[in-house]
Each structure stands twice: as C-alpha cells, then as structure tokens.
C-alpha positions as CSV (number, residue, x, y, z in Angstrom):
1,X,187.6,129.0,-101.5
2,X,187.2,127.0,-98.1
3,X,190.6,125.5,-96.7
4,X,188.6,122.5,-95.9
5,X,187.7,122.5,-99.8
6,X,191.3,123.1,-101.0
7,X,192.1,120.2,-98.3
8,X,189.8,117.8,-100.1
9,X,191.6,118.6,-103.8
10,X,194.7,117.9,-102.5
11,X,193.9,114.7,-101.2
12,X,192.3,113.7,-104.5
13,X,194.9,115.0,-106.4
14,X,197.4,112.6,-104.0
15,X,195.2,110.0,-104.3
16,X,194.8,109.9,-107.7
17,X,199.0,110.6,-108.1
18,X,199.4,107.0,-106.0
19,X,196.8,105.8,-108.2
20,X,198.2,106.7,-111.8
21,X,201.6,105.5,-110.2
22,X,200.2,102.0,-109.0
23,X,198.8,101.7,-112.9
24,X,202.3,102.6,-114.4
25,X,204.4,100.1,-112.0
26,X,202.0,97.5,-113.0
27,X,201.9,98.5,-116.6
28,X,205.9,98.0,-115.7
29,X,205.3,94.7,-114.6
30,X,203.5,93.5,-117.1
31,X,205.5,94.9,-119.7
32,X,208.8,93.3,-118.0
33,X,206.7,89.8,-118.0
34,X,205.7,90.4,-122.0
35,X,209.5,91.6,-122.6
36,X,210.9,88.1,-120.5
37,X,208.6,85.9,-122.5
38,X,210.0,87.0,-125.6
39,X,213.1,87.1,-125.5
40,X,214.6,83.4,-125.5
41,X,216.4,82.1,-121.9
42,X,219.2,81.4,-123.5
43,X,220.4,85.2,-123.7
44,X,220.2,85.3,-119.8
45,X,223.5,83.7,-118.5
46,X,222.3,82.7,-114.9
47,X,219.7,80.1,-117.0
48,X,221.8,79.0,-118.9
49,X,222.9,76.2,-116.7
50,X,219.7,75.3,-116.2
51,X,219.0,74.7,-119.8
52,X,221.9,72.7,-120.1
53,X,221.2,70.7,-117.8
54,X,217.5,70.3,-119.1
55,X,218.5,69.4,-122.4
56,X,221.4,67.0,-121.2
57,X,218.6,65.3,-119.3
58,X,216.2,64.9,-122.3
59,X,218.8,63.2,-124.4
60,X,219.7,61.0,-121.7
61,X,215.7,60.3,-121.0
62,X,215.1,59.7,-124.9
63,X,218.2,57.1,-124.8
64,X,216.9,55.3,-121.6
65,X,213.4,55.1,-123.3
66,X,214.5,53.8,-126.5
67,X,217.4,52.1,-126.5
68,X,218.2,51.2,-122.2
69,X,217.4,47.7,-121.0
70,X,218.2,47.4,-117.6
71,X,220.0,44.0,-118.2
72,X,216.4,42.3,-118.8
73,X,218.1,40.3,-121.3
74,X,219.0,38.3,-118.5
75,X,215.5,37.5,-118.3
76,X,214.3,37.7,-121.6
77,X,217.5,35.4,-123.1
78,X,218.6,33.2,-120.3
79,X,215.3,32.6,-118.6
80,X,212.8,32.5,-121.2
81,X,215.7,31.6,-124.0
82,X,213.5,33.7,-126.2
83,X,216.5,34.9,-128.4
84,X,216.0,31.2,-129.7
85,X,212.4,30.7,-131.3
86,X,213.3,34.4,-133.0
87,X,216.5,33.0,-134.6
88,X,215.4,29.8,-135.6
89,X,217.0,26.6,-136.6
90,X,218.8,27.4,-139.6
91,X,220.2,30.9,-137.7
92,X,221.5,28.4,-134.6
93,X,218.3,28.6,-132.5
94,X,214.9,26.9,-132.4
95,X,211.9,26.3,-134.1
96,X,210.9,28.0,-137.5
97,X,212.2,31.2,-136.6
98,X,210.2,34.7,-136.8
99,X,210.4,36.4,-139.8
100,X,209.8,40.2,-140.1
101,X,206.3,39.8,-141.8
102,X,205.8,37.7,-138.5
103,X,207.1,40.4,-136.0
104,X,204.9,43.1,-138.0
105,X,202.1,40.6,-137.5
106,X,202.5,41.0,-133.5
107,X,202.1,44.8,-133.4
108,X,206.9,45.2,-134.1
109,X,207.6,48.6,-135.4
110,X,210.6,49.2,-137.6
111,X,212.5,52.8,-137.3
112,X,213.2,53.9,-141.2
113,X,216.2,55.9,-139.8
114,X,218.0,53.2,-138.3
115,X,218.7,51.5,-142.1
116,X,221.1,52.0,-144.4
117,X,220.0,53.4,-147.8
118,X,221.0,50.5,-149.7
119,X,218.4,48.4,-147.9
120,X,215.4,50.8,-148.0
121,X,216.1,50.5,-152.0
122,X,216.1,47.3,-151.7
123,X,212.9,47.1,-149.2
124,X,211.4,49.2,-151.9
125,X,211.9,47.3,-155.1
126,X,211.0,44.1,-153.4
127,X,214.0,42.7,-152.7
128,X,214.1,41.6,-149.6
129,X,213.0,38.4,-147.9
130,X,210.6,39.1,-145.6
131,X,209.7,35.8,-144.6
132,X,213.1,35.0,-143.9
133,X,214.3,35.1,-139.9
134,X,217.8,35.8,-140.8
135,X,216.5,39.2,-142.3
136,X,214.9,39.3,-138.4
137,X,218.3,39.4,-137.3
138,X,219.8,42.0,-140.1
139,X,217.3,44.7,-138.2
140,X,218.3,43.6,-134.8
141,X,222.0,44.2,-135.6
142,X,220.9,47.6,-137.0
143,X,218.9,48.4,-134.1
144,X,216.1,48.9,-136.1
145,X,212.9,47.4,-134.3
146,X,211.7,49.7,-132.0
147,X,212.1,48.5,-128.2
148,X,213.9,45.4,-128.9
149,X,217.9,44.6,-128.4
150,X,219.5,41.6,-129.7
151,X,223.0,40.6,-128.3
152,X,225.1,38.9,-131.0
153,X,228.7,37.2,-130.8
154,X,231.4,37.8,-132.5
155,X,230.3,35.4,-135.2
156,X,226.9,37.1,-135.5
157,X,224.8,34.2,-133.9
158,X,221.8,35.7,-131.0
159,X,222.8,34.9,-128.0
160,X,220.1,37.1,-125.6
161,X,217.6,39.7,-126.4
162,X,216.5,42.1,-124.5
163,X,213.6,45.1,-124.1
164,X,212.9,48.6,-123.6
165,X,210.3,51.4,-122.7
166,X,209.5,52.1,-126.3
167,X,208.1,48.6,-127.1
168,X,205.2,49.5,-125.7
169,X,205.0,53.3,-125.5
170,X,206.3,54.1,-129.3
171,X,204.6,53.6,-132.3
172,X,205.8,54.4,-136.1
173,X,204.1,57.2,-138.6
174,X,204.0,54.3,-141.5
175,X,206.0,57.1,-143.7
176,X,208.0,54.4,-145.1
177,X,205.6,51.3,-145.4
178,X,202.8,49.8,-142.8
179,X,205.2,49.2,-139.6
180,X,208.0,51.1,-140.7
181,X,208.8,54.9,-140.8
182,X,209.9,57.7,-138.5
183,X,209.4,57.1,-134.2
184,X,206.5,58.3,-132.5
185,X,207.7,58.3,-129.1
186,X,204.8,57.6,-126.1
187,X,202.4,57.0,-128.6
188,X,201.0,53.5,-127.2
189,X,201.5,50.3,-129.6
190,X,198.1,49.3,-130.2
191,X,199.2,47.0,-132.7
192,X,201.8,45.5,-130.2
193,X,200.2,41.6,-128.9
194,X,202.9,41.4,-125.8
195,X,200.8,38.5,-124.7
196,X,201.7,36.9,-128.2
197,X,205.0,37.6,-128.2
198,X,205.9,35.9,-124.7
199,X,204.0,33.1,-125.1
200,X,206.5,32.1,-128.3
201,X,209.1,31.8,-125.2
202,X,210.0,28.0,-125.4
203,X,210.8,28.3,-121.5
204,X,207.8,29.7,-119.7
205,X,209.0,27.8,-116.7
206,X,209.3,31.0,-114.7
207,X,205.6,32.1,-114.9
208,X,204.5,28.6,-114.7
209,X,206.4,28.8,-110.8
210,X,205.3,31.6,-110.0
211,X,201.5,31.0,-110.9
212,X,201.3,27.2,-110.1
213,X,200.0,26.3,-113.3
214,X,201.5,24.0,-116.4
215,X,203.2,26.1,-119.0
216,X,199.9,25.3,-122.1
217,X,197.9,27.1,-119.6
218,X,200.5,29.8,-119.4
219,X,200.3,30.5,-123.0
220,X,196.9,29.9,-123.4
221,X,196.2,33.0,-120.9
222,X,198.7,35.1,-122.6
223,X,197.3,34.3,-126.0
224,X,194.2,35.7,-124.8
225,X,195.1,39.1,-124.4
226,X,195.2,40.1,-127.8
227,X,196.6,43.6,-129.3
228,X,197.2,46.8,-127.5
229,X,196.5,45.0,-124.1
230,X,199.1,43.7,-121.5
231,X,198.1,42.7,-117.9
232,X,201.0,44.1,-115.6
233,X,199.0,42.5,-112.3
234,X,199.3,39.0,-113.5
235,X,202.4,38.1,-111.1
236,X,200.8,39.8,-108.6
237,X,197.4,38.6,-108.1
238,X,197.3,35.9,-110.8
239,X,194.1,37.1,-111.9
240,X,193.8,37.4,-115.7
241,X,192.5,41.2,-116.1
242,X,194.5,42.7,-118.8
243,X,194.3,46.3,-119.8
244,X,195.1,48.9,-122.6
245,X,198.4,49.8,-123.5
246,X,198.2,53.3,-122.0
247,X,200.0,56.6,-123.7
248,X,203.4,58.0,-121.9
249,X,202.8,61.7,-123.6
250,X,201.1,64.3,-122.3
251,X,201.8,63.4,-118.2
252,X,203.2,66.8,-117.3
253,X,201.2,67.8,-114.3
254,X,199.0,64.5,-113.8
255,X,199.5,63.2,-110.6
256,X,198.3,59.4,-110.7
257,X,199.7,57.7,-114.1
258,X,198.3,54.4,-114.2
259,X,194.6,52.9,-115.0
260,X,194.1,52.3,-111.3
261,X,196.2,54.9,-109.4
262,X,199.1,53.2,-108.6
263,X,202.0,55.9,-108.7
264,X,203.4,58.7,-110.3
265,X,205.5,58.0,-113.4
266,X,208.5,57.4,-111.8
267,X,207.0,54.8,-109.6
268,X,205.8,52.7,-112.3
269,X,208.6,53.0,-114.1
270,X,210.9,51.5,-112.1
271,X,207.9,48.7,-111.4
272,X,208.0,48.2,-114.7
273,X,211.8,48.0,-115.5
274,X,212.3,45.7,-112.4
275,X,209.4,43.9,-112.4
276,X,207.6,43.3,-115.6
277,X,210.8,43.7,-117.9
278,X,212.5,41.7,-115.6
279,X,215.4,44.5,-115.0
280,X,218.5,44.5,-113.3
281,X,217.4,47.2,-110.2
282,X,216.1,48.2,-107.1
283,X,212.0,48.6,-106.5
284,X,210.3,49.3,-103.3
285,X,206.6,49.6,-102.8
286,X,205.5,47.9,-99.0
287,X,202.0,47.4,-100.6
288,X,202.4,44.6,-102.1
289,X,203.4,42.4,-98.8
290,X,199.7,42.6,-98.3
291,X,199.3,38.5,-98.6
292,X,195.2,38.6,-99.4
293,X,195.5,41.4,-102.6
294,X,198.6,40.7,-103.8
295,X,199.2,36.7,-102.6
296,X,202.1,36.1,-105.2
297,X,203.6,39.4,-105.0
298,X,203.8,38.5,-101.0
299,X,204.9,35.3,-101.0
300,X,207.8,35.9,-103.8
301,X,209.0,39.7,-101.9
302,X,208.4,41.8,-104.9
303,X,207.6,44.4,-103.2
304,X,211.4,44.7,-101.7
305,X,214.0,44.1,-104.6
306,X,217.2,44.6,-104.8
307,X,219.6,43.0,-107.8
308,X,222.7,44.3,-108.4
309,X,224.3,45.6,-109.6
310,X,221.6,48.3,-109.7
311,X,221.5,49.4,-113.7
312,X,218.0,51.0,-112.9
313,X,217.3,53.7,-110.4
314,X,220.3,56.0,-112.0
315,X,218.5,55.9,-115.0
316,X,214.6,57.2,-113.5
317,X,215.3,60.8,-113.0
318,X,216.5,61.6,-116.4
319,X,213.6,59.2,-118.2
320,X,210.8,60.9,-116.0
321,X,212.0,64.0,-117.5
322,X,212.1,62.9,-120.9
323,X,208.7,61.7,-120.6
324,X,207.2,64.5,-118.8
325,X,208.4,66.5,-122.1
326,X,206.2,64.8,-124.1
327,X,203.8,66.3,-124.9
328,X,200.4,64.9,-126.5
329,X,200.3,65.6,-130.2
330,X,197.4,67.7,-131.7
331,X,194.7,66.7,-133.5
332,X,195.0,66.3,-137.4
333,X,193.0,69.6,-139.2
334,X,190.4,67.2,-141.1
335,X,190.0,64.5,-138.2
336,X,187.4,66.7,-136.7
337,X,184.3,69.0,-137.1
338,X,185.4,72.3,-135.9
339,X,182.0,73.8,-135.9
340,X,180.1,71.2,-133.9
341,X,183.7,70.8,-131.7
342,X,183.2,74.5,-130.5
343,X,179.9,73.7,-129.6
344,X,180.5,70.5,-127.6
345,X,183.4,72.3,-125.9
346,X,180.5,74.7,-124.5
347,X,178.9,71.5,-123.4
348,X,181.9,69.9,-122.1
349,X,182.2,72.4,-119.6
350,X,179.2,73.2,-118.8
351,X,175.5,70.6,-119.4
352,X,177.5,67.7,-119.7
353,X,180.2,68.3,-116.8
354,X,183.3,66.7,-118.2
355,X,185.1,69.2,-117.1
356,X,184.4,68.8,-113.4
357,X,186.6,65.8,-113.6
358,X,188.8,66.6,-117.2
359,X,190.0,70.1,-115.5
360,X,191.0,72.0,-118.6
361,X,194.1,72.0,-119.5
362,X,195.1,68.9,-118.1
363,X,192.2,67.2,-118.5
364,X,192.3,65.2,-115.4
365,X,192.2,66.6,-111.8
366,X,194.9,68.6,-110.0
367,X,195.7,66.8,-107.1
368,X,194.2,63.3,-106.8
369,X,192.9,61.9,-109.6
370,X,191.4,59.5,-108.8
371,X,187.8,57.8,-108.1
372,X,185.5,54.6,-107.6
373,X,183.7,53.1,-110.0
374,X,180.6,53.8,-109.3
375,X,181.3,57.6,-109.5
376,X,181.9,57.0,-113.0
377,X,179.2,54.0,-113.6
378,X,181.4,50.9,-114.1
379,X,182.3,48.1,-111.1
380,X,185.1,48.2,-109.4
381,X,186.8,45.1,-109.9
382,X,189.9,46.1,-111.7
383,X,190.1,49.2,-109.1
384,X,189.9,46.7,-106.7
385,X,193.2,44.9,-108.0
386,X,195.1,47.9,-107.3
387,X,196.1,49.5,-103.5
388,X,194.1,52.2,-104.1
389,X,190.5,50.8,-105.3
390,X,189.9,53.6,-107.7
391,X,189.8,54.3,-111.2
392,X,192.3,57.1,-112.7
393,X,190.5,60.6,-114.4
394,X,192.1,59.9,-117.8
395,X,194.1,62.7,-119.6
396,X,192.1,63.6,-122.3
397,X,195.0,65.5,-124.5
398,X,195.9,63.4,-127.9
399,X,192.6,61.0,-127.1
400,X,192.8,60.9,-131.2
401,X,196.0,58.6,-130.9
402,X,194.7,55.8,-129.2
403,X,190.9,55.3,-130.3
404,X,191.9,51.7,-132.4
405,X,191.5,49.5,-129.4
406,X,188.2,51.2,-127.8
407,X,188.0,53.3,-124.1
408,X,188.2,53.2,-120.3
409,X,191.1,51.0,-118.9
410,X,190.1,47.6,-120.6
411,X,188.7,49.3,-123.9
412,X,184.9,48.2,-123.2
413,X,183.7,51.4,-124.9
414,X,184.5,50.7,-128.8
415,X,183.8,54.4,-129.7
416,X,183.6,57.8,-128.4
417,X,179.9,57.9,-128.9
418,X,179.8,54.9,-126.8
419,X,181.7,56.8,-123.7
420,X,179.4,59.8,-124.2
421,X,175.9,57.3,-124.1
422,X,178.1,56.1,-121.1
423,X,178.1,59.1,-119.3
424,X,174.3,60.5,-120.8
425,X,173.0,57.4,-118.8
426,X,175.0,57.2,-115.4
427,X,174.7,60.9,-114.7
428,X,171.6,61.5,-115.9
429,X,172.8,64.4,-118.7
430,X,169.9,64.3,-121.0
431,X,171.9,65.2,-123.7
432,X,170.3,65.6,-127.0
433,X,171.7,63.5,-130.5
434,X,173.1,66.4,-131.7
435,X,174.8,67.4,-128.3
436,X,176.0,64.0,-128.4
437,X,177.6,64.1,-132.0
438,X,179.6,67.9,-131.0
439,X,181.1,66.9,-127.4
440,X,182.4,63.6,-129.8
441,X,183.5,66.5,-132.0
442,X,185.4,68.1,-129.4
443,X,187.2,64.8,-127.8
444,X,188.4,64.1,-131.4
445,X,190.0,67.6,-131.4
446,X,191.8,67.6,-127.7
C-alpha cells in the first residue's frame, strides 16, 4: 500500500481518536451537570453557607413583609389618629367603631392560623359578635388581620396602629370562611378599598396640607378609588389617577416592577415604606425635585428623606429577597381548556406576537421593559406621570390571580378577551374567534 495512503489512515484514525475523546469529556460533562442537579446542595459543605444564609434571609424577608412597620404608626396613629374611629367610643376612641364585618367589607383579611382554637369554635358555631369593634380589637391583639398592627397599653386600650407590606400584597385562600383562612403572600388584595380605609381617618389634615384642598374633598377623592386600586402618585403630582393593586410574586428576573417603570423592587419598596406608609427611613430618588412633574413632591423634598432613626433601609435587602422567592402560583387544573391553551400557546408565539414583548419565561422583556403607549395602543397619560413616560411589559406568570378587577395598569380591560380584541385591533393581528378563545386559553393557564 502507498505511504501516502497509510499516511492518510493514520490521520483519520487520530482524528477520529480526538474526536470520540471530545464526545466522551462532554458526555463527562454533561453527566457531572445531570449528577450536580440531583443531588441536593446541602451535601456539598462549601454551599452550605450560602444556603444558610439564603434561608436566614427569607425568614427575615417573610417577617419584614408581614409583620415590619417601619414605625408608620407614627403616621397612621398620631397623625391621622386612625387607631381612634377603629376602636370606637365605647372601646375609648371615636365614632361607632369598625367592626370585623366592617373591615371584611373594605377588602381586611383574617390569617386562620393566628387564632386560638377556642375562638375558631366559636367563629364556627356563631358565637361571636361580628358587629362588635371590641371583637376588632381581639384580632388586632392576636395579630390576626393581615398587614395591620395595633399598639395597645397595658390596660388593653389602642393607642396607634400601624401597617405593613402584606396589606396590600397578601390575600387569604377563604379555607376557613370568606376573608379568613391560610396567607397567600404577594397575591394582590383586590378586595382591599385603601382609599376607603384612609378616608375613615378623622384627621386628614396632613393630605389636606400637602394638596391645598379642605379635608371633604380629601375623602371624597379617596372614596373614589374603590377596591383593588390605590394611587401611590397622589402626593406627588396631585392628580387623581389611581391604579391596580399590582402582584409582588413572580418578579425574579423582571427588571422594571411598577405599572410605569419606576424602579426595581427594592426602589419602590423603600418609596413605599417611606413615603406612602409614612415609615420611619431613608429614600433617595433626585427625580422627583423636578418642580413641573412632580410640583408637591418638589416643593415638600420627598425626593431626599432622611428620619431617624432609620428602621427601613436594614430591612430592604432581606425583603427584596423574600419577594424575589416568590414565585407566581400555577394555574388551577380545571380553570382552563388545555386543548385550545396548546393551541393559543402556538399563537402566542408566533401570529399573534405576544411573545415578542412576554419573552417566555419571564413573560416580560430581559432588560428594559418598558414602552410608550402608543406601542401598545393606549395614551400615555399615566406613563406620563412617571420619570420614565412608559408603560411596563407586564409579567404574565399567575395572570389567573388577579383577573377580579379587569387589565392593564388601571383595569380598563374587564376581561381577557377584551385585552386580546385590544391587541387584534392595534396591531393589526387578524386573529380569527376561535384563535381568539385559545390564546385566552393559554393566559388563563400561565
């Protein structure tokens, strides 16, 4: 045989050895990945710090959100004395009183874990007043309505009340009675009228300052917002927009967490504590000195605050992580067509180009999120309130949770066939009925 022949078998042969030894360290690879993702972390002792730490952090997150007020009973007792109208006369405040069928009434949630056996016996056979505003003040004690501290003597008498993160961004499973049952944490309160619930303050004195207008028209404006909506721009601008109650699950990954873009979670958290729930903190955002968008933020230095002592921005790391583990609950098995939701997945992808904007599976876009209205064929006007003038690309995950109160940021969209017609009209889809019906199929399932 040739040498030049014998010259080309060996370097076949030597190519195909590097070959067969390129498949078998790769093959090595990916068995050493499969093996890692099986076996659980906590048998490798360098991680096992880090998972300490990680769970140490959730349970100081989940504390923050539910139970932390960042001394706004400052503001929610002394300034707006609104400890008061809830006790009532006969308890040694104001007023009436509110009685639990009351604070159910306003959207209130009631954890069944946080009473005693006796008086879930007692709740069950009927025998318990729940008219009365002295059994308002029994749950308090027990720190049993979700987001909501009372502050009692030593004689038992209110003297402040104060709020947290979960009033808002938790919501019950009714396991034990409409209202009451086990916590469903970032689920937003759709039920929850916060616009309500201020304006029972006796002492609106400090938004009437801050707005220049007399305390009727104060409440008359809150009164208007009705359930599952809270305006968070009002003692900025003092325009009257108010928005949903958004969902604090399913964030991990999402860049812009806010109807209009204005931060990541952190950031509006601590706008929030300091600024809406009247905190005791620090909060720093230069954007709002800007005197034309934002006159009364300007004029009052919100956008440069610092109380002390500080009881808020040692609590935002841990409570960004808590929230950032949670994670948007999946669809109930019989709450959707799984047939005509395989189908409108196809189409969500593909015809009717959700997913150029809901990038799978995030369901919003990686990076910035965010866009103007007429991208999305609405105006711009609540866009414009913000410092970004766009609209954020909602996550789509656990979409099933918050459908009572309608879509988009101010819930003009009552259904999900609404948002699809929507979206058939501004971008020109053509998408037939029955395409229609199976991409609604598949938003019910995400």
């Amino acid at each position: 045989m040739h040498a030049s022949h014998w010259t080309s078998i060996r370097k076949q042969f030597l190519l195909g050895g590097i070959l067969s030894a390129m498949l078998v360290t790769l093959a090595g690879v990916s068995y050493a990945e499969s093996l890692w993702s099986q076996k659980k972390l906590e048998k490798f002792p360098q991680n096992s710090r880090v998972l300490s730490d990680a769970r140490q952090m959730i349970l100081e997150g989940q504390h923050t959100f539910r139970f932390d007020t960042f001394g706004d009973e400052v503001f929610w007792g002394d300034t707006l004395q609104l400890h008061q109208v809830i006790a009532g006369e006969k308890n040694g405040g104001i007023g009436s009183g509110v009685s639990p069928r009351m604070a159910l009434a306003v959207g209130l949630k009631i954890d069944r874990h946080a009473l005693p056996r006796s008086l879930k016996k007692k709740l069950k056979r009927g025998r318990v007043n729940l008219d009365d505003p002295a059994t308002t003040l029994t749950l308090l004690k027990l720190n049993a309505v979700i987001g909501v501290t009372g502050f009692f003597d030593d004689y038992g008498t209110i003297q402040s009340i104060g709020i947290q993160c979960a009033l808002c961004h938790s919501r019950v499973n009714d396991s034990f009675a409409p209202g009451i049952g086990k916590r469903l944490d970032g689920w937003a309160n759709q039920d929850l009228n916060v616009g309500a619930i201020i304006a029972l303050a006796p002492d609106l004195s400090f938004y009437a300052n801050l707005l220049n207008l007399p305390q009727e028209t104060i409440r008359s404006v809150l009164n208007s917002w009705g359930p599952g909506k809270f305006d968070a721009q009002l003692l900025l601008d003092g325009k009257n927009e108010p928005t949903l109650i958004p969902p604090a699950f399913g964030l991990a990954g999402v860049n812009l967490h806010t109807w209009t873009g204005w931060g990541s979670v952190t950031h509006w958290n601590a706008f929030v504590a300091v600024l809406e729930m009247g905190g005791q903190g620090t909060f720093y955002d230069p954007r709002l000195n800007d005197e034309d968008k934002f006159p009364i933020a300007a004029q009052n230095g919100f956008g440069n605050i610092r109380r002390t002592p500080d009881r808020v921005t040692a609590k935002l790391p841990a409570l960004q992580f808590y929230q950032l583990a949670l994670q948007a609950p999946p669809a109930p098995r019989k709450s959707f067509n799984k047939i005509a939701a395989k189908k409108g997945k196809r189409l969500f992808n593909k015809k009717a180009q959700c997913s150029t904007c809901h990038v799978p599976p995030i369901f919003t876009e990686p990076g910035w999120n965010l866009h103007p209205g007429k991208e999305i064929g609405i105006e711009n006007s609540q866009a414009e309130r913000g410092p970004e003038q766009g609209y954020r690309t909602t996550p789509l995950k656990g979409l099933w949770t918050h459908m009572k109160r309608g879509f988009f940021h101010d819930g003009r969209f009552q259904t999900l066939q609404d948002v699809v017609n929507h979206y058939d009209r501004a971008l020109t889809l053509e998408l037939s009925p029955d395409e229609k019906q199976s991409l609604v199929e598949y938003l019910k399932s995400l």
